[in-house]
C-alpha positions as CSV (number, residue, x, y, z in Angstrom):
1,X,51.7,126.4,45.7
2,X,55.3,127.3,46.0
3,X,57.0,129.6,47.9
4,X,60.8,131.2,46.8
5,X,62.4,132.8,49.4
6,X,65.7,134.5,49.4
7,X,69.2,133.4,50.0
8,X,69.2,133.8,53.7
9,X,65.5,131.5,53.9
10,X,62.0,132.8,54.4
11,X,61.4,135.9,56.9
12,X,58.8,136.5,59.4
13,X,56.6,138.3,56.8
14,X,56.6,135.5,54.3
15,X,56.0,132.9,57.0
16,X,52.7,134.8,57.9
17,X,51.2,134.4,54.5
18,X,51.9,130.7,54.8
19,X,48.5,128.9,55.8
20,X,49.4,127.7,59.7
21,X,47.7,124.0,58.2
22,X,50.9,123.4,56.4
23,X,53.5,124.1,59.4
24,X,51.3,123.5,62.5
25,X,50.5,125.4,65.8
26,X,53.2,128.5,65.8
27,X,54.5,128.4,69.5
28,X,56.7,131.1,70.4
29,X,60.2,131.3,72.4
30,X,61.5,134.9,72.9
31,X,62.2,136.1,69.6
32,X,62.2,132.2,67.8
33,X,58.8,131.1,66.2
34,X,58.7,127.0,66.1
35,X,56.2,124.9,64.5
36,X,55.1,121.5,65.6
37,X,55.0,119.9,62.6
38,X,58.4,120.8,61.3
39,X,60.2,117.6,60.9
40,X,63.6,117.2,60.5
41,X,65.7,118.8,57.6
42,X,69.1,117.5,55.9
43,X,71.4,120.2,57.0
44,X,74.2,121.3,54.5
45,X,77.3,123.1,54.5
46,X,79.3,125.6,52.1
47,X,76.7,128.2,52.3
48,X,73.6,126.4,50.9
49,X,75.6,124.2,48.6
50,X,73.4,121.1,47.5
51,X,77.1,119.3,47.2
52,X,78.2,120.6,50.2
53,X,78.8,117.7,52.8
54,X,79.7,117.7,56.6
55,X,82.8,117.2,58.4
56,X,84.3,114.0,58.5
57,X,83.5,112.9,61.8
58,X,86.2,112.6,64.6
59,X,85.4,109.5,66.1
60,X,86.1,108.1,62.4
61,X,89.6,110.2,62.2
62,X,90.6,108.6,65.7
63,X,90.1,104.9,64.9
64,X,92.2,105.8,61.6
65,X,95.0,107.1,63.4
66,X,94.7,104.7,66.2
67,X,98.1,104.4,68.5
68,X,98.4,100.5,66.8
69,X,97.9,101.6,63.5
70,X,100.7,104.2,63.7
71,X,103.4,102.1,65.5
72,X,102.8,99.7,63.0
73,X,103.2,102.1,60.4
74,X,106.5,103.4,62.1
75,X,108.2,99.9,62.0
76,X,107.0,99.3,58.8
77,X,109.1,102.6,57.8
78,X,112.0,101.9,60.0
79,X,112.2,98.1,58.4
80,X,112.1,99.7,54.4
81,X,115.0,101.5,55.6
82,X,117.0,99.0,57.1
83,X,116.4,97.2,53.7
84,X,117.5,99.6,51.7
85,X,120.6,100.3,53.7
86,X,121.7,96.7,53.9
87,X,121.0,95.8,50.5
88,X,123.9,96.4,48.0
89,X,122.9,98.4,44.6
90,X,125.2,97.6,41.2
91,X,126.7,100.9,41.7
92,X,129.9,102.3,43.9
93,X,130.4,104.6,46.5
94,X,133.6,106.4,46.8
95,X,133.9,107.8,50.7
96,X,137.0,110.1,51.2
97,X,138.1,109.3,55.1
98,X,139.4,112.3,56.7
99,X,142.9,114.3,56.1
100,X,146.0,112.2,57.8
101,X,149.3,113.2,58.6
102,X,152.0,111.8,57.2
103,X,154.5,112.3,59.7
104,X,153.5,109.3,61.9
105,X,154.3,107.0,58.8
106,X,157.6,108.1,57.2
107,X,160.9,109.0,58.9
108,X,164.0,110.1,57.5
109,X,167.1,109.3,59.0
110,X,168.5,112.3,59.8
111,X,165.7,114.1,59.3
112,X,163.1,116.9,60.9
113,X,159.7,118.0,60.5
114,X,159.5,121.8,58.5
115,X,159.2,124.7,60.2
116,X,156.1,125.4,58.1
117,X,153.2,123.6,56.9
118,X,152.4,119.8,57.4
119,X,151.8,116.6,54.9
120,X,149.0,115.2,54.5
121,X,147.2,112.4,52.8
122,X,143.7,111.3,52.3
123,X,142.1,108.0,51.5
124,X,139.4,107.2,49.6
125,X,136.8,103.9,50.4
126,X,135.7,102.7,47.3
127,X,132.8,99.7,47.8
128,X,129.6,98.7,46.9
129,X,127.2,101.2,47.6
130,X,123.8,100.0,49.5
131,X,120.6,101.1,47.8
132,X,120.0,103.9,50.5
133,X,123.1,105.6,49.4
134,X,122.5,105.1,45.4
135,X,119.2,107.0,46.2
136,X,120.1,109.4,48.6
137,X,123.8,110.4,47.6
138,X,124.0,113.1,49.4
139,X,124.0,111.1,52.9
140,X,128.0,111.0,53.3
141,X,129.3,114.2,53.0
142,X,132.1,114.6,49.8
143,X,130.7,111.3,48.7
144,X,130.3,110.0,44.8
145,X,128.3,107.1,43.3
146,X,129.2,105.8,39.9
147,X,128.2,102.8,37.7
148,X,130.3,99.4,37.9
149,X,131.3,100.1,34.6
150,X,133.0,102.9,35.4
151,X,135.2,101.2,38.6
152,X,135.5,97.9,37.5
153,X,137.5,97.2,33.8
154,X,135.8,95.3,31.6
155,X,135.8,91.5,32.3
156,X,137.3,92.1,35.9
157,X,135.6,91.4,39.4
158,X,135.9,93.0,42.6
159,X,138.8,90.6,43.8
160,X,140.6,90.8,40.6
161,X,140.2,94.7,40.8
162,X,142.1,94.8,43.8
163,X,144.5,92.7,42.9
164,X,145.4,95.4,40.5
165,X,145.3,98.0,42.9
166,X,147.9,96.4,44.9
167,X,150.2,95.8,42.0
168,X,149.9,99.4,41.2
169,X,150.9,100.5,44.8
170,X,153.8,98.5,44.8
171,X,155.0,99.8,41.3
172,X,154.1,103.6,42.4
173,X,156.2,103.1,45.8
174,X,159.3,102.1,43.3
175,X,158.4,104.6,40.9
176,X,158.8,107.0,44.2
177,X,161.8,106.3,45.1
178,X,163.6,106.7,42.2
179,X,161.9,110.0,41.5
180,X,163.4,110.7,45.2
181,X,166.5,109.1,44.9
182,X,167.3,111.5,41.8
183,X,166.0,114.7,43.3
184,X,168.6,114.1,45.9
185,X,171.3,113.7,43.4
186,X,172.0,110.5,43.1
187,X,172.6,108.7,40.2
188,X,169.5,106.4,39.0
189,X,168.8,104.5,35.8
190,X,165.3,104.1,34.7
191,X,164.6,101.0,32.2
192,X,161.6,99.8,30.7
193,X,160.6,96.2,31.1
194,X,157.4,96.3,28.9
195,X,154.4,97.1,28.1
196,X,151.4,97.3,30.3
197,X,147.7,96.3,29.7
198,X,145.5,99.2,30.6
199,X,142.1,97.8,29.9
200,X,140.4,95.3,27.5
201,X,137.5,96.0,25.1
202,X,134.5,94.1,25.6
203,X,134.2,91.0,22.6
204,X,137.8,91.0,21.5
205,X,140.2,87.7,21.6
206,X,142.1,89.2,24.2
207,X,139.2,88.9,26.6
208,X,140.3,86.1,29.2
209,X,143.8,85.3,27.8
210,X,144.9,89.0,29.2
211,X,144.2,90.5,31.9
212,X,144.4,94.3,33.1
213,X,147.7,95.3,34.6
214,X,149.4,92.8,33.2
215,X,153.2,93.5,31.1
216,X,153.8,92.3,27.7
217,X,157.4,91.5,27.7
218,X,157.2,89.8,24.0
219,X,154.9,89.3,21.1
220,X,155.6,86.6,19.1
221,X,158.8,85.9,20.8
222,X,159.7,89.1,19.6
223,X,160.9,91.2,22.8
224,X,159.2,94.4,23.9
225,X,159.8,97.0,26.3
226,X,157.6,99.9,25.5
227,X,154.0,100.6,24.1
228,X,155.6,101.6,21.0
229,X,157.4,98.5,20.8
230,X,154.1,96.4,20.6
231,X,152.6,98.8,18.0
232,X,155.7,97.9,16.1
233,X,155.2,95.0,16.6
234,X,151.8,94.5,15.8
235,X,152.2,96.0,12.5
236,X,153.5,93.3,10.8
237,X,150.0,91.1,11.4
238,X,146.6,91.3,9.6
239,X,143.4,90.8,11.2
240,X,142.6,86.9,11.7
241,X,146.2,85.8,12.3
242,X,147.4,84.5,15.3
243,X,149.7,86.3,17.9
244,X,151.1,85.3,20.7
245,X,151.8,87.7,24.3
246,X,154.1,86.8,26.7
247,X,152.9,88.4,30.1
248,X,155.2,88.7,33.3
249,X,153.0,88.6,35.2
250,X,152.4,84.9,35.1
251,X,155.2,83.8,32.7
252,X,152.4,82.2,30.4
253,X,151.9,82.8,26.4
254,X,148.7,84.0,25.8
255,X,147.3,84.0,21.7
């Protein structure tokens, strides 16, 4: 025989018309009826839900999250981090330091500071960025990451890059000059010495005889002072034949 009972279990009625043989001696306790031989029953959640499961227990949740477990957790974090902010990426970082004056650094005999407004300048730290900052780039504030192909010509290192950057400070501070020298009237001759070497393609013959920044002065013996000059000069050759470049900045002949 089998008995179906609604969702919320069998009522007093129904367990009446159960014969007592099958649940034991009733005994009652106020408004409870218990039988004797009622053994114990797998108790479920989620509303009568076979699947249903109970929770998971706390004991088990504690020795999970145990004080150990997490501190060694946290100085597993802390050590990734360090890693990855010691440890130097391919890429660049270029940090802008803050807003200078420029008082401090250039005097003017004769001179005074302006009754309004200030100069300023700003410099800009270009190095190796760590792998931290390549993937977080927003952790410096104005802060840029590019590639090493975009810093770095092609065929040129980190030392020989700022070798370059000197040279080119040292020609912009003459190149100032004269552009101040002439706004204050006096008289100044500009003449071109040669051509320079902006950058070299990757594969081509002029990879490790020439080097960026350096100024063609001749070709072929032939003396040049201007970008044009070379393309003149170049015209008269045909891919495959030799040419020679004559460099100041080394005095050597390069081919």
């Amino acid at each position: 025989m089998t008995e179906i009972y609604g969702e919320d279990g069998p009522t007093p009625d129904d367990l009446a018309q159960i014969p007592l043989g099958r649940l034991g001696t009733p005994r009652e306790f106020g408004d409870v009826v218990c039988f004797s031989r009622l053994g114990p029953r797998v108790v479920r959640d989620r509303n009568h839900d076979p699947r249903g499961r109970r929770g998971f227990p706390l004991a088990a949740m504690r020795r999970l999250f145990s004080a150990g477990r997490l501190l060694a957790l946290g100085l597993v974090l802390i050590a990734v981090v360090l890693g990855l902010a010691l440890v130097p990426s391919n890429d660049y970082i270029f940090l802008p330091d803050p807003a200078h004056p420029v008082a401090p650094l250039v005097t003017v005999p004769g001179g005074h500071d302006p009754a309004h407004g200030k100069l300023y300048f700003v410099d800009i730290v270009v190095r190796k960025a760590s792998l931290l900052e390549r993937l977080f780039g927003g952790l410096h504030h104005g802060a840029d990451v590019f590639p090493a192909s975009a810093v770095n010509p092609p065929g040129v290192d980190d030392a020989q890059r700022a070798q370059i950057e000197v040279q080119d400070m040292s020609r912009s501070e003459q190149i100032a000059a004269a552009v101040a020298l002439k706004a204050a009237g006096k008289n100044v001759t500009l003449k071109a010495t040669g051509a320079r070497v902006d950058v070299l393609q990757p594969g081509m013959p002029a990879v490790g005889k020439l080097e960026p920044d350096d100024v063609l002065t001749a070709v072929n013996g032939a003396r040049v002072r201007s970008p044009q000059d070379v393309h003149t000069a170049m015209s008269k050759y045909h891919v495959g034949d030799v040419v020679r470049f004559t460099p100041s900045s080394e005095g050597r002949k390069s081919s």
